[in-house]
N, C-alpha and C positions, 0 to 999 in steps of 0.2 A: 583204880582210878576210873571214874564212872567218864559214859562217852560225853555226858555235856561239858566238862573239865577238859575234854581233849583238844577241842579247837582255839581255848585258852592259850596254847604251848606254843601256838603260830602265830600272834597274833599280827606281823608286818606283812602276811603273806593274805594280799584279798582271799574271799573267802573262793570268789567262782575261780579262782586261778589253784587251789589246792588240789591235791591227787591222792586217793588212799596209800599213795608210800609217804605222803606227810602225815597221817595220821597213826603211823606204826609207835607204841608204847614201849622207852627204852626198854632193854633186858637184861639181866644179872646172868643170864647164862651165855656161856660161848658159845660161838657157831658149833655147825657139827658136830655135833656132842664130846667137844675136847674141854679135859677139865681145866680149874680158871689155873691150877702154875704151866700148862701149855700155853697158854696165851701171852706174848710181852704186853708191857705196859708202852702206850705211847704218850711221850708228853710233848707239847707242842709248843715252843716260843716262838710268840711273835710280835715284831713291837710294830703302833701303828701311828703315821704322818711323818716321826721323825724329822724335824726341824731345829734340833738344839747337836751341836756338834759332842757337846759333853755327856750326852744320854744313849748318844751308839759309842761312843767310846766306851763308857763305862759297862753296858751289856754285853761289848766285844771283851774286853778286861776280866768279867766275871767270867765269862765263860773258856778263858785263854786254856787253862788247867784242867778242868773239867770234862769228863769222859762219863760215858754210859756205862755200866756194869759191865764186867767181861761175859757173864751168864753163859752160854754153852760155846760162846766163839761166832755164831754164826752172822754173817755178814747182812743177811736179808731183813734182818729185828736189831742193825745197830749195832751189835753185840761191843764193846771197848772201844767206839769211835766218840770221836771228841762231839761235845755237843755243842749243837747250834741251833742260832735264832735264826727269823725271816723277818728282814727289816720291808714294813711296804709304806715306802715311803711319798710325799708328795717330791712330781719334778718342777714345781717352783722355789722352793728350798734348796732343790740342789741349782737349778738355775741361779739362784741367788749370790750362794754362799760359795766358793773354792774350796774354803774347810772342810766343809759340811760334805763336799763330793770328794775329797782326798778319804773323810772317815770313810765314804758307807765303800769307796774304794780297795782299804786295806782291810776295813769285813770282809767285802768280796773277797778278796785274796784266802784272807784267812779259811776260806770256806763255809764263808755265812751266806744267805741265800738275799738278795734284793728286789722288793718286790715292786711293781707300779701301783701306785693308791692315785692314782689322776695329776694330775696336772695342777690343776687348782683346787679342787678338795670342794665342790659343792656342797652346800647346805641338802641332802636328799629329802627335807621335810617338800619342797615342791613338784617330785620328780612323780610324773607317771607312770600305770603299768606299762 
């Protein structure tokens, strides 16, 4: 990848506000030279606004059963624990709704993570540096 194509990869991030660690070129190789079946894989769920009580139910539902690979056991990379999402939701929706805050409630229980997405959920096309 040539350097003019790099500042491409950024492009929401003004240009004077970037730092040569935004400008690092992903890598296929793992850190410290450990090879790639030393490394787990991380996947990340996460749903965003969350205003419909039937769409954290259902990704609370899918994931009811669902577990990580047991892989070598170890607790630090996951190893056989139940997966989960991170609901980051608006708190006008739950404001609104009892439903809607009993579901992202019995997520939480379950051990899903809930996150703040704002309050009102601005439009950021007019927000400054």
């Amino acid at each position: 990848m040539t350097p003019q194509i790099l500042p491409m990869l950024i492009p929401k991030t003004p240009r004077e506000l970037r730092t040569l660690s935004d400008m690092v070129l992903p890598s296929d190789c793992p850190p410290n030279e450990l090879s790639s079946d030393q490394v787990p894989q991380f996947v990340v769920l996460a749903c965003d606004d969350n205003p419909d009580v039937d769409s954290v139910q259902w990704m609370v539902n899918l994931l009811k059963y669902r577990r990580n690979p047991s892989g070598a056991g170890q607790s630090a990379t996951f190893d056989g624990t139940h997966a989960r999402v991170t609901f980051y939701s608006c708190g006008q929706y739950l404001d609104q709704n009892p439903i809607l805050r009993k579901a992202h409630r019995e997520a939480f229980d379950q051990g899903h993570e809930i996150g703040n997405h704002s309050q009102h959920h601005p439009h950021g096309g007019d927000f400054t540096v």
